[in-house]
N, C-alpha and C positions, 0 to 999 in steps of 0.2 A: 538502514533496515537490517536488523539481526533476525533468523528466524532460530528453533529450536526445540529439539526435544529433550521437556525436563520430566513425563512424566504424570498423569491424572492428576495424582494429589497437587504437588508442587504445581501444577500449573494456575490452580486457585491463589498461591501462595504471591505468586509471580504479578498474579493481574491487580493485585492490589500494592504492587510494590512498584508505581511507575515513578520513577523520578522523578524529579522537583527541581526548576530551577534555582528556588531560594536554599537548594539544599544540595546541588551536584553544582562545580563552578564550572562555568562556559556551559552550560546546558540554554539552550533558547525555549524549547518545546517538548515532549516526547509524552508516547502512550505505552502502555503494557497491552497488547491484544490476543485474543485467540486467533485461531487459524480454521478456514473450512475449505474445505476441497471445490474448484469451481466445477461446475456439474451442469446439466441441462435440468434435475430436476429443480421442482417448487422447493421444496426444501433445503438451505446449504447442510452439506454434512461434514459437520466439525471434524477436526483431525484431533485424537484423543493423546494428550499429552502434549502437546506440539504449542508453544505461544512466538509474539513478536513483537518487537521492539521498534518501536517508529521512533525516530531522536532527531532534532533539529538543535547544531552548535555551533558556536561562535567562533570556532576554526578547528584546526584539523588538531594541535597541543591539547582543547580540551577534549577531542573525543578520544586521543592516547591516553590521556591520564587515566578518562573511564576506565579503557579497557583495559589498566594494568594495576588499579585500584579499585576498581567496584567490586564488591558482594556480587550484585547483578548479573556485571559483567561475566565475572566466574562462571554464572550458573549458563549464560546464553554462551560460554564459550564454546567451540566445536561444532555449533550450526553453519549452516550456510549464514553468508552477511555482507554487504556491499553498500559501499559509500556514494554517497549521490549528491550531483550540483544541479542545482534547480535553470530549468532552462523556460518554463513556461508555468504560468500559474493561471487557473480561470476560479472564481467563487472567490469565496471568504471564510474565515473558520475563525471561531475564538481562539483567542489564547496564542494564533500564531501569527507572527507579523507578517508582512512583505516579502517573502522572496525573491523577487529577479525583480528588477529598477526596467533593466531592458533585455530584450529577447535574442541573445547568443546566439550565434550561427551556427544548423546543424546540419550537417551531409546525410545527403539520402543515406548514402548506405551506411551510415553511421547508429550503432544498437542506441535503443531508448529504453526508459524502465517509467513505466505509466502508474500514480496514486492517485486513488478517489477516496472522497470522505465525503460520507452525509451522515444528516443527524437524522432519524428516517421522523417523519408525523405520523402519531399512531395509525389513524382512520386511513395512512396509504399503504400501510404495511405487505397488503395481499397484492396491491396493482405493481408496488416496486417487484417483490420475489417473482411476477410474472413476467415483467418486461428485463429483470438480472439474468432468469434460465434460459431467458431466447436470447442475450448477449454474449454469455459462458458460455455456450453451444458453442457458437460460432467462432469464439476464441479458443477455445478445446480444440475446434477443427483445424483451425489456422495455423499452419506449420509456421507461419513467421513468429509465434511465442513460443519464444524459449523454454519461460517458466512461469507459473501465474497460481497466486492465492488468493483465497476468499479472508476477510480478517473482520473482528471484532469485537466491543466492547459494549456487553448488553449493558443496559437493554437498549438503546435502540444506533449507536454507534455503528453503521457497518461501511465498509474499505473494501478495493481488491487492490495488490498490487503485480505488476506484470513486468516482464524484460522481453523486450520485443527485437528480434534478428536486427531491424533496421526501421531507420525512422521514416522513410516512404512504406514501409511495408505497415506498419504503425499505424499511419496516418489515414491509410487504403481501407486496411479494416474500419477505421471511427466512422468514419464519411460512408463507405459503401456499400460494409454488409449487411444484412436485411434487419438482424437483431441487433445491432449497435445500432443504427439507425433509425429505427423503430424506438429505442428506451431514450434516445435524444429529444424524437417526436414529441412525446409521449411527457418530457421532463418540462420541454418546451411549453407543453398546451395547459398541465398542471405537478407541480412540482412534488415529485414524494418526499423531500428533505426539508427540515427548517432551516439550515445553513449545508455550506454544500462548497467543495474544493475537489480541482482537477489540477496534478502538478507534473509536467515532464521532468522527467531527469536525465541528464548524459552519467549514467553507471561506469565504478573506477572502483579500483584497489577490491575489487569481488573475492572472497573466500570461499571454502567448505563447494556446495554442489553447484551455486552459480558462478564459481569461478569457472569450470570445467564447461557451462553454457557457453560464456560468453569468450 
């Protein structure tokens, strides 16, 4: 996950420039997304200038190559960015395969970095933004997140990704706080997403401002 600011213009520039597997080698997956501030309100509020790179590779050679050959690369260089090995996956998503065969051992007090992805269904647009600002609440408040964004790719693409102190601490908040809890309800009884993925990660080789987090 790279994050970055390139800038208003250039960030239009950016969102249509996601990579391609049949076009970047060892690329498996990736997206170009904006970024929005998690917030309690209904409304996310974009960060102006600011995009993010979601990348899934085929080992760690081809994301070196990226990052010392791409265009892209260039322009995300200097942001916060940290490398991620998938330790749990829940849903499904186009376009990306398989990640974990089987589920890695992780120590409570060992940091975790949390991605969500849905595709949102029009007609649920307003019940998802209601049941997201009672979950960002609660993770806003939550001293065990280190760092946490809103991310997407209109129109109806939306993401957060988080880095959380520790993986009991993690796991305390999904399960027990009122507004996670509630949007699991809530996902449970009637689904806002046409497709929909939840991915743990154990976070490594962290740059720029989540190095200094974690």
């Amino acid at each position: 996950m790279h994050l970055a600011d390139v800038g208003s213009l250039r960030s239009l520039s950016v969102l249509r420039r996601s990579p391609r597997p049949d076009r970047t080698p060892g690329l498996v997956y990736a997206d170009t997304l904006l970024t929005a501030r998690l917030s309690s309100g209904l409304m996310p509020q974009p960060t102006p200038g600011r995009v993010a790179l979601f990348a899934v590779w085929r080992d760690e050679a081809a994301l070196d190559r990226f990052l010392a050959e791409d265009p892209l690369a260039a322009q995300l260089a200097g942001g916060p960015a940290v490398r991620l090995a998938p330790l749990r996956c829940r849903g499904s998503w186009r376009g990306l395969p398989e990640l974990v065969a089987s589920q890695p051992a992780v120590a409570d007090d060992e940091p975790v970095a949390v991605l969500t992805y849905g595709r949102l269904k029009p007609h649920r647009t307003v019940a998802f933004l209601r049941a997201s600002a009672k979950a960002e609440a609660d993770a806003i408040a939550d001293g065990a997140m280190l760092v946490g964004t809103g991310l997407t790719r209109p129109p109806r693409l939306v993401s957060t990704f988080s880095i959380w102190r520790s993986a009991a601490q993690m796991r305390d908040f999904a399960h027990d706080r009122s507004g996670h809890a509630g949007a699991l309800r809530a996902v449970a009884k009637r689904d806002f997403h046409r497709e929909s993925i939840f991915i743990r990660f154990r976070p490594y080789g962290a740059t720029g401002e989540w190095a200094t987090a974690l």
